[in-house]
PLY file of the C-alpha trace (Angstrom):
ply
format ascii 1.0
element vertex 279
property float x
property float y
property float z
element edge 276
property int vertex1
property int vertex2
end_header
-4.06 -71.32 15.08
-2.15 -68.37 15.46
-2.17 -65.38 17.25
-2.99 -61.63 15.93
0.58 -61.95 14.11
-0.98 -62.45 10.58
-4.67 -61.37 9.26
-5.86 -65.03 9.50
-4.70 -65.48 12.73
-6.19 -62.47 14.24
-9.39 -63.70 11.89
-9.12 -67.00 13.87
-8.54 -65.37 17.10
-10.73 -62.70 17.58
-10.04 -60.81 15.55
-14.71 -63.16 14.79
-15.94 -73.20 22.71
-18.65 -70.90 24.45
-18.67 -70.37 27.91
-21.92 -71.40 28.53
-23.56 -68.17 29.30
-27.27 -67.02 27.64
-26.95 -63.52 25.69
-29.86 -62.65 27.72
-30.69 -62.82 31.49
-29.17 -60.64 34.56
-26.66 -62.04 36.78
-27.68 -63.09 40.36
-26.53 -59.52 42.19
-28.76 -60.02 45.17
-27.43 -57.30 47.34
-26.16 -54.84 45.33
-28.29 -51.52 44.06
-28.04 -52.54 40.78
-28.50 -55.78 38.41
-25.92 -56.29 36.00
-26.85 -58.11 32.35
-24.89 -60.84 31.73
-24.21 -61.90 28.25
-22.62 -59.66 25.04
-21.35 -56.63 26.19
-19.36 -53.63 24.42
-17.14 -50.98 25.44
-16.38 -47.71 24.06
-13.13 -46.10 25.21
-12.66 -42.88 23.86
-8.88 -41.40 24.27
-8.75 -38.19 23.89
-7.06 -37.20 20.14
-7.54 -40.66 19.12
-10.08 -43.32 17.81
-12.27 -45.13 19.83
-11.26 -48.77 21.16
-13.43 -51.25 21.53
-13.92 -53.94 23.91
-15.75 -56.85 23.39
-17.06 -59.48 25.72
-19.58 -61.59 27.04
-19.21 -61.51 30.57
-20.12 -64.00 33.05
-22.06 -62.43 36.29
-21.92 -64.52 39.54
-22.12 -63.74 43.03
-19.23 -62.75 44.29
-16.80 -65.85 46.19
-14.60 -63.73 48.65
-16.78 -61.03 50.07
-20.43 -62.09 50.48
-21.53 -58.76 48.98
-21.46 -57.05 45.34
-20.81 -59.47 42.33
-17.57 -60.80 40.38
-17.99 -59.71 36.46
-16.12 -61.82 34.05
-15.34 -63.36 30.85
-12.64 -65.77 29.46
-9.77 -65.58 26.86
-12.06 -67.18 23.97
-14.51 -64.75 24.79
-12.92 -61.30 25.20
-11.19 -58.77 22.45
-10.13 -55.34 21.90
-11.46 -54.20 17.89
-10.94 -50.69 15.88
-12.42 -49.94 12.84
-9.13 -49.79 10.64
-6.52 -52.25 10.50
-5.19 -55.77 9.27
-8.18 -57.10 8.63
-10.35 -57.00 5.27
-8.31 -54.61 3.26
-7.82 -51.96 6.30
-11.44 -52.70 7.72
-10.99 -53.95 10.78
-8.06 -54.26 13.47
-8.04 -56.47 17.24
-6.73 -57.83 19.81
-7.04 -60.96 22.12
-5.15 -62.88 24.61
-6.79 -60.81 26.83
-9.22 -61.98 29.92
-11.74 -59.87 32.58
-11.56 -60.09 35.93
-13.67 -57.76 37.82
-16.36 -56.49 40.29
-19.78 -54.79 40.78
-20.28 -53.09 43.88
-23.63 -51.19 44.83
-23.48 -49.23 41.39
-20.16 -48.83 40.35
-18.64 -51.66 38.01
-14.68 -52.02 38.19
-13.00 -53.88 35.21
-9.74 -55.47 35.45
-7.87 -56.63 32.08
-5.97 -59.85 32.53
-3.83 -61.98 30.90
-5.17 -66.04 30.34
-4.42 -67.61 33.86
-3.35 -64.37 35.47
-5.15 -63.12 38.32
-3.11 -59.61 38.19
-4.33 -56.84 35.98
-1.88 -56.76 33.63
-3.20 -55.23 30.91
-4.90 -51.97 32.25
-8.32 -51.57 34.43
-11.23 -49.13 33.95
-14.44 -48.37 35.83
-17.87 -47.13 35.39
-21.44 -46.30 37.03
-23.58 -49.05 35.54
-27.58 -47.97 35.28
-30.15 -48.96 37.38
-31.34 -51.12 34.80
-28.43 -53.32 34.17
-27.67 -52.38 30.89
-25.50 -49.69 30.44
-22.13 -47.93 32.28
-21.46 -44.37 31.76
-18.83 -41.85 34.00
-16.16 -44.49 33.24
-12.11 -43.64 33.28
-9.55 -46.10 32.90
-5.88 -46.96 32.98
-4.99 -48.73 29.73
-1.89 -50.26 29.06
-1.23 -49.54 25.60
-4.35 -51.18 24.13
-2.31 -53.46 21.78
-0.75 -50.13 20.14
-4.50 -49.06 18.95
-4.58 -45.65 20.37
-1.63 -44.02 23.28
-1.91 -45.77 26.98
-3.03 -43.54 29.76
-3.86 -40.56 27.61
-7.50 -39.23 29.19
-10.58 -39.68 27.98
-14.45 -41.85 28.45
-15.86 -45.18 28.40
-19.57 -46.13 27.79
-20.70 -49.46 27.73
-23.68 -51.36 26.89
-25.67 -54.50 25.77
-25.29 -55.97 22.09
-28.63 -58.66 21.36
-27.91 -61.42 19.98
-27.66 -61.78 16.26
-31.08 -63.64 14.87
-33.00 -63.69 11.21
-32.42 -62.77 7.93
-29.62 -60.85 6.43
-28.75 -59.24 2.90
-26.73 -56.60 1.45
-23.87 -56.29 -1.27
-20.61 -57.54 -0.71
-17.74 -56.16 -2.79
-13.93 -56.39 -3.97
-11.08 -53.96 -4.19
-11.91 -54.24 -8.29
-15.30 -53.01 -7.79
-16.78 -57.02 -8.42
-19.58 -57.62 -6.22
-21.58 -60.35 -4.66
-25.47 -59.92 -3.42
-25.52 -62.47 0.04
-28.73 -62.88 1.47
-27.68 -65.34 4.97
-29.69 -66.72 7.42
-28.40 -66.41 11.18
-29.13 -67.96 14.28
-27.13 -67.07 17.51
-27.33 -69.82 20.20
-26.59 -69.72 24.38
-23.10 -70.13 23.73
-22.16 -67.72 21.42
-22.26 -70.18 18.17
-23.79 -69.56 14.66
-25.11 -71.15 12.35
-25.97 -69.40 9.35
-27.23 -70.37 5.48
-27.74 -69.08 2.37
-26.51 -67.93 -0.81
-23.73 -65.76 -2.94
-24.45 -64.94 -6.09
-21.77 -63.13 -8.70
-22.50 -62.83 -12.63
-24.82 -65.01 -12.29
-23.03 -67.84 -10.48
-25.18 -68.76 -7.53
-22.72 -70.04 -4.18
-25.17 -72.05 -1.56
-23.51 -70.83 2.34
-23.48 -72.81 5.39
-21.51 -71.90 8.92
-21.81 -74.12 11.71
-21.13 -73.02 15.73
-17.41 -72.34 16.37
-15.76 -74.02 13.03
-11.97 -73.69 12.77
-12.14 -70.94 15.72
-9.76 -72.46 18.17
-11.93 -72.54 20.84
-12.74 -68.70 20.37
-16.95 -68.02 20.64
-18.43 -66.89 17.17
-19.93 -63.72 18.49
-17.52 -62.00 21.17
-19.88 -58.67 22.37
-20.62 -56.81 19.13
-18.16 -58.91 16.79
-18.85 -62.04 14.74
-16.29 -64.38 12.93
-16.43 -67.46 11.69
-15.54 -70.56 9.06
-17.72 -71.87 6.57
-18.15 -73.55 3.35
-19.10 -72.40 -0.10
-20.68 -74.50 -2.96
-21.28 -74.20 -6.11
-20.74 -75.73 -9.75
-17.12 -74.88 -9.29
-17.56 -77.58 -5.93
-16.47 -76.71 -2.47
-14.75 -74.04 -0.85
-13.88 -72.37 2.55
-14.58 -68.80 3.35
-14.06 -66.82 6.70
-15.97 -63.83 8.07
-15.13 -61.19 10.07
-17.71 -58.33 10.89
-18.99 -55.90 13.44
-22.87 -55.19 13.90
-24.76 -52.19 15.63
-26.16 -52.58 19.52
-29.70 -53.86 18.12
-28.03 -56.61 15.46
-29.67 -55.55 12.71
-26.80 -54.50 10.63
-23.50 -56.03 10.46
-20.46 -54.36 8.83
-18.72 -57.70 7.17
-15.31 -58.45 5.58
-15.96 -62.04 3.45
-12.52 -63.62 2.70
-12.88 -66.06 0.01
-9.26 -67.62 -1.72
-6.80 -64.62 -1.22
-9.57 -62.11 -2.39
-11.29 -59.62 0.44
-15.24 -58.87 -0.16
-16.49 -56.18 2.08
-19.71 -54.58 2.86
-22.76 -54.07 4.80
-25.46 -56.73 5.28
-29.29 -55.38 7.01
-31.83 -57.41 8.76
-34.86 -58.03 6.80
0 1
1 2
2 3
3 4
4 5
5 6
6 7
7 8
8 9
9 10
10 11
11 12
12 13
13 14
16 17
17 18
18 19
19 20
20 21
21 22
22 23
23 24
24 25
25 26
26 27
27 28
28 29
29 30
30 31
31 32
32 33
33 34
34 35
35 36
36 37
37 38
38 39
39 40
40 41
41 42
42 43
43 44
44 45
45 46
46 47
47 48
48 49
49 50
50 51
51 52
52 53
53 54
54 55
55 56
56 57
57 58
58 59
59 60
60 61
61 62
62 63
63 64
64 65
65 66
66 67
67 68
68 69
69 70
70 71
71 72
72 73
73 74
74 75
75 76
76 77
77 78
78 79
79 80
80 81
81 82
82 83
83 84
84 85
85 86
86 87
87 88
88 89
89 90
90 91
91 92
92 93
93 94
94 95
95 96
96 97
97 98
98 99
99 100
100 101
101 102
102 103
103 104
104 105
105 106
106 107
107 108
108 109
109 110
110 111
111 112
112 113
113 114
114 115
115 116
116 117
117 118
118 119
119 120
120 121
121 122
122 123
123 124
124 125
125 126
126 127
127 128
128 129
129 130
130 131
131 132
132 133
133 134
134 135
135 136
136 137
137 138
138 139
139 140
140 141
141 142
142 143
143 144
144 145
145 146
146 147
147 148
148 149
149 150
150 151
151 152
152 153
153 154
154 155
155 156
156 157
157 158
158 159
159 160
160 161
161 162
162 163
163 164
164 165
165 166
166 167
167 168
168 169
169 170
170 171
171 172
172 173
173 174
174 175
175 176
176 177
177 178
178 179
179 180
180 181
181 182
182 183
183 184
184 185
185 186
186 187
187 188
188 189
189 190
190 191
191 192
192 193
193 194
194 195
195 196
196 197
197 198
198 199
199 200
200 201
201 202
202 203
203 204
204 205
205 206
206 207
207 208
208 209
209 210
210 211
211 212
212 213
213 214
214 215
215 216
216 217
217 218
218 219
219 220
220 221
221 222
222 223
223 224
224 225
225 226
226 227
227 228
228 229
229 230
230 231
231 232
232 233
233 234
234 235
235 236
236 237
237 238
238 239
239 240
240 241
241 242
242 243
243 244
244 245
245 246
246 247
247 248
248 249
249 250
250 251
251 252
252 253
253 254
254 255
255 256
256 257
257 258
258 259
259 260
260 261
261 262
262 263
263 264
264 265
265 266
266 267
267 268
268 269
269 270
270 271
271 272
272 273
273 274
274 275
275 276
276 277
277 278
């Protein structure tokens, strides 16, 4: 698979192998003031004049190894991304970023994020920090030194960061998919997220009046990268119908709560986007 250098690479690479860490749960943090939440996390950063970036993770909470005090925060390569809404994906949709890492640290309540490059331990890429809540759940007050942000939005340029918890995505899902012609496709797909950040999803497509049976299994054709990375989803799956068998890749971004998910469907050479609601 290749890197963000074409729209199914970045597809592939994101831009949509788990680490082995629950959604859910707070990280061990025994002597700090505040509990971070492990799991899918998202982070709005705001330059001023310019459109939000996002970044997308699910971070890994631990106790920290060289200090005895605070915790380490952080997540790997297949499960960290930068995303915009507009770009190479889905017909202008969607745009991100990967080959990035996080390396960083939560002391008493103020969380410091490092952005790393796979198997660096320098922070290559930019850093931010933030005052996380008491709660665990949320970072406001944040500032940051960003490194370009993969040409997204101007490095260094001023501006906030927020972050918070995403839930993991769970139940029914439906909404209207359509084309750049105007055709359209009514999806109704069941999803179920599990501890690793795989999904496996059913259910059907149906087009003037030709009814397309869904399936996605955990982490198909994704190089290693997690199906749900913080607040984005992608993933491989087949399509079948009288026609017989087909592959189809998704690529989508859903709201804090998962109960909507903005979704580009990429079927052949043709892009389908839309909005799909939990029911």
């Amino acid at each position: 698979m290749k890197r963000a250098s074409s729209i199914l690479a970045i597809i592939f690479c994101v831009a949509l192998a788990g680490c082995g860490v629950s959604s859910s749960g707070s990280g061990p943090n025994s002597t700090n003031n505040a509990t971070m939440q492990q799991g899918q996390w998202e982070f709005a950063i705001a330059p001023n004049n310019s459109n939000p970036v996002y970044l997308d993770a699910n971070l890994i909470v631990s106790s920290a190894s060289n200090s005895g005090s605070g915790d380490d925060v952080s997540s790997t390569a297949f499960n960290t991304l930068l995303f915009v809404n507009g770009g190479a994906i889905a017909n202008g949709l969607f745009g991100s970023c990967t080959n990035l890492a996080i390396n960083g640290t939560l002391s008493g309540n103020t969380l410091t994020v490092f952005l790393i490059s796979p198997g660096s331990s320098a922070p290559n890429n930019g850093s931010f920090s933030g005052t996380i809540s008491n709660n665990g759940l949320s970072v406001s007050n944040g500032s940051y030194s960003i490194l370009g942000m993969c040409g997204f939005a101007p490095a260094n340029t001023g501006g906030t960061i927020t972050g918070y918890t995403i839930a993991p995505v769970n139940g029914t899902f439906s909404g209207t998919l359509t084309d750049a012609f105007g055709n359209m496709n009514s999806v109704v797909m069941q999803m179920s997220q599990n501890s690793n950040f795989g999904i496996t999803a059913s259910g059907t497509s149906t087009a003037s009046g030709v009814i397309t049976n869904l399936s996605i299994a955990p982490n198909v054709g994704n190089g290693g990268f997690s199906n749900v990375i913080g607040a984005t989803i992608q993933a491989t799956g087949t399509g079948t119908n009288i026609s017989g068998n087909s592959q189809f890749q998704v690529f989508g971004h859903f709201n804090p709560a998962a109960t909507q998910i903005t979704l580009g469907f990429l079927s052949g050479n043709v892009w389908k986007t839309g909005v799909l609601t939990k029911q």
